[in-house]
N, C-alpha and C positions, 0 to 999 in steps of 0.2 A: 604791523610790518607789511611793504608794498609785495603782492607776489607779483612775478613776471612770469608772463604768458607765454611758452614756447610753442611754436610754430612744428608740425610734424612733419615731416619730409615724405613728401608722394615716394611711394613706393618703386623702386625702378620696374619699368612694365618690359616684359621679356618678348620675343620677338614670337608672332605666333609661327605655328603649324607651316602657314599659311605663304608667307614671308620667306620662310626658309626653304618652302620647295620652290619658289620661286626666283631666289637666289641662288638655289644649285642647279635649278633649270639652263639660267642664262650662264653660269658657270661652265656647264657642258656644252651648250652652243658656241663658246668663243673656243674650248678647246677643241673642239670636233671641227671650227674651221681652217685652227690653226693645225693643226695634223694634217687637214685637206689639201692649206694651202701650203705646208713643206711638201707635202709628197706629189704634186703639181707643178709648182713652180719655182723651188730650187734644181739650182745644176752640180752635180756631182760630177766627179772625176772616177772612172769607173778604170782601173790599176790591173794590167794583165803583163807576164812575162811566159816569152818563149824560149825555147834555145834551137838552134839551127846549126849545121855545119856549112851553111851558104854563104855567112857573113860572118866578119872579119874583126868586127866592130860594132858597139851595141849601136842597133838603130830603134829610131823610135817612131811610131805612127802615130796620127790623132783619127779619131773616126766618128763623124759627126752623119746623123741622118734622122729623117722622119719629123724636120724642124716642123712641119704642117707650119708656117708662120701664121699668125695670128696678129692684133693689135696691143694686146695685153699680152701677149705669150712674156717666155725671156728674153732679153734685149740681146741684140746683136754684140751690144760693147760686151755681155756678160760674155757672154760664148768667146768671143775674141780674145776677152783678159783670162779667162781660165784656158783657151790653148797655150797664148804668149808663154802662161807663167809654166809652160812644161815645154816650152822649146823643142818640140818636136822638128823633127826631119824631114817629113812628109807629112800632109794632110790631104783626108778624102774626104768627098759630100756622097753618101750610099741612096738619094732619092728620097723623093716626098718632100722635100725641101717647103715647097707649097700645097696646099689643097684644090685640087682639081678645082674649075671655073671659081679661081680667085682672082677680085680684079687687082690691078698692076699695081697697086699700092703696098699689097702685101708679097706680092710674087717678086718684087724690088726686092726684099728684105736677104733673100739668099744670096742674091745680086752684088748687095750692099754687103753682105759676110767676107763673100769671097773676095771684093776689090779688097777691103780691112788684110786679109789673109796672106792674099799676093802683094801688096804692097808692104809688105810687115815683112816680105823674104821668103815666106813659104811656098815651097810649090803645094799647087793641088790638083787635084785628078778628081773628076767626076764620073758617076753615072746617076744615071734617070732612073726615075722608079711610073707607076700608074700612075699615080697625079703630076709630077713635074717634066712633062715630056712638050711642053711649047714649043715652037721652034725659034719663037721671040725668046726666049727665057733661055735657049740652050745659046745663040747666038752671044746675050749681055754676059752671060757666064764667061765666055770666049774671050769676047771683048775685053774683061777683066781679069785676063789672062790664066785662069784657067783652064786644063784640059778635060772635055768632055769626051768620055769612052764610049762610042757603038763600036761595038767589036773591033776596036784598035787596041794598041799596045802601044809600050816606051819602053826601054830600059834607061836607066839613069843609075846613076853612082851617089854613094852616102859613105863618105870618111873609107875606099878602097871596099867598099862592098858593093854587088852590083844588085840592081833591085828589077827584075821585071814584072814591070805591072800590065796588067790585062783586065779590060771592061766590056761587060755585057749590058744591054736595056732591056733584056726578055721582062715584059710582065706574064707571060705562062711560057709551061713546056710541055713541048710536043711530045707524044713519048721516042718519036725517032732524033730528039734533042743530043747531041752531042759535042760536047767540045774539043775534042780530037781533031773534029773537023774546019776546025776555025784559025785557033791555038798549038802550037809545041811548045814543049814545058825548054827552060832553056836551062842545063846541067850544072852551068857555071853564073846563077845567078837565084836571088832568091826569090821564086815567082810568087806573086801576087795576085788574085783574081779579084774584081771585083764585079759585086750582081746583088741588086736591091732585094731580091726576094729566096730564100734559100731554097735550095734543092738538094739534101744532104746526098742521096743516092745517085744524081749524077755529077755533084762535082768530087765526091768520092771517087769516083770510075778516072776523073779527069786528074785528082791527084796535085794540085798545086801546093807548094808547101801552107800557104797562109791565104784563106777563102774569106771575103768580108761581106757579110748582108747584114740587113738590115728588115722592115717589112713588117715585124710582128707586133710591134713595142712593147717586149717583152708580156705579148699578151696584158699588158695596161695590170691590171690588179693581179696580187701572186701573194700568197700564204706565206708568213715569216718561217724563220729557221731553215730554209733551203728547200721547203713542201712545193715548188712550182707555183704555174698560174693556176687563177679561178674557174677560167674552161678557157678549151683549150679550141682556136676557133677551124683549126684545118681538122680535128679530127671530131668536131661537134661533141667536146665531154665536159662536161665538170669536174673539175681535181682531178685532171690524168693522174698526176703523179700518187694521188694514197687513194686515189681505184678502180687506175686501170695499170699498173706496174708492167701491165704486157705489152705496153702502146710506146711507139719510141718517140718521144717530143721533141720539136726542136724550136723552143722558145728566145732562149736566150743565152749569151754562155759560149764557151767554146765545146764543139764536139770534135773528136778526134776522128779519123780515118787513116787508112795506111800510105806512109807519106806525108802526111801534112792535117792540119785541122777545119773546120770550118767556125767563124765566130761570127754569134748573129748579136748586136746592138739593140737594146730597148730603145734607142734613140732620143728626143728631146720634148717632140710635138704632145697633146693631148688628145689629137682625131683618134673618136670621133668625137668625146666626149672629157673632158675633167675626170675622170675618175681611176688613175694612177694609185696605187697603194702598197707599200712596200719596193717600190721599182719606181725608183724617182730619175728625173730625165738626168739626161749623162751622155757626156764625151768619152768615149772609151779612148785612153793611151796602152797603148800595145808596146809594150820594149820587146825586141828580137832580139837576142842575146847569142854571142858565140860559142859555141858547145869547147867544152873543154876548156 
């Protein structure tokens, strides 16, 4: 009888040691960039409500700052499609728009927001911060029909509620700083201040209902679960908030004072640096809501 020969099957060879740290290496490289690059370069919608007895009717603000424009940054069309889609009433530019000695290719870019912005119906109000203070840069702003605040003011009307708004360009304060001296608050309107850089203790003293800055970006990197930023750069700390509980921050967020609040924006940009974590960029919409 013929036998037949059977053939044995190579054993399946198992992936070494070797192999697999290697594949969980590059594993963690694409998620650690992906983490990177949400918490960099997506735009969130950052949701705040007030209530006021100044206004008659909800109004809504958008509050865009510290774009730092870049070439890679967010695009202009993004920022523009996530105001549109919340139809705001008012929009403001709070400074940094640009980065100090950027040439005109990028310094266009705010330029280019704002024509998108006003031409689309919105009014806007500007202020200047340390870097976007050109006088070429403040003029195309103009041009493009927006209004840029040095210590002027508007009052303007939204659906039978009256809005006065007010803008500062301080990049420091003096300590003999006062806005009493500039400003009256108006009784029968809901005032608005705006100033790129906060100063919680004198625009507390000055009292306008609704105070917007901008300046900090939200200290860039901040501890999940609501633990604050990584250090804190006005008051030189690591972790104000779990160790120094005695230090009053003013990162990001609304703070309250008597009369009205102050809310500072993490804003958009990544100057000076990429490295945003947990505080990804963002258009703060502000609804002011009628009390009662």
């Amino acid at each position: 009888m013929a036998e037949t020969k059977q053939k044995k099957e190579a054993p399946e060879k198992k992936p070494d040691s070797k192999t697999k740290k290697k594949s969980h290496f590059w594993l963690w490289v694409i998620v650690i960039l992906l983490v990177w690059w949400f918490n960099n370069y997506t735009l969130r919608i950052n949701d705040t409500e007030i209530v006021s007895s100044s206004v008659h009717s909800t109004v809504k603000l958008a509050v865009i700052s510290d774009l730092h424009a870049t070439k890679h940054g967010i695009k202009n069309k993004t920022i523009f499609e996530a105001v549109d889609k919340e139809h705001p009433d008012v929009v403001f530019f709070l400074g940094d728009m640009y980065t100090r000695q950027s040439e005109w290719e990028l310094i266009q870019k705010p330029v280019d927001l704002a024509e998108m912005l006003v031409s689309a119906g919105y009014p806007l109000y500007c202020v200047t911060g340390e870097h976007d203070y050109d006088d070429r840069y403040v003029e195309e702003l103009k041009k493009a029909g927006a209004r840029v605040l040095s210590y002027e003011e508007y009052t303007i009307e939204v659906r039978g509620s009256r809005l006065h708004i007010m803008g500062i360009d301080n990049v420091y304060y003096s300590p003999t700083f006062d806005l009493n001296n500039a400003f009256s608050l108006d009784e029968n309107s809901f005032d608005i201040l705006l100033a790129h850089i906060p100063n919680y203790e004198k625009f507390a003293d000055f009292g306008a209902e609704l105070t917007l800055c901008g300046d900090t970006h939200g200290e860039m990197a901040r501890l999940p679960f609501g633990l604050g930023p990584v250090y804190c750069s006005e008051k030189k700390v690591w972790f104000p908030k779990l160790l120094h509980n005695e230090l009053e921050i003013y990162d990001k967020g609304c703070f309250s004072y008597d009369g009205g609040r102050m809310f500072i924006t993490s804003g958009i940009g990544v100057y000076p640096a990429p490295v945003r974590m947990c505080n990804r960029p963002e258009i703060a919409v502000i609804e002011v809501k009628p009390k009662g």
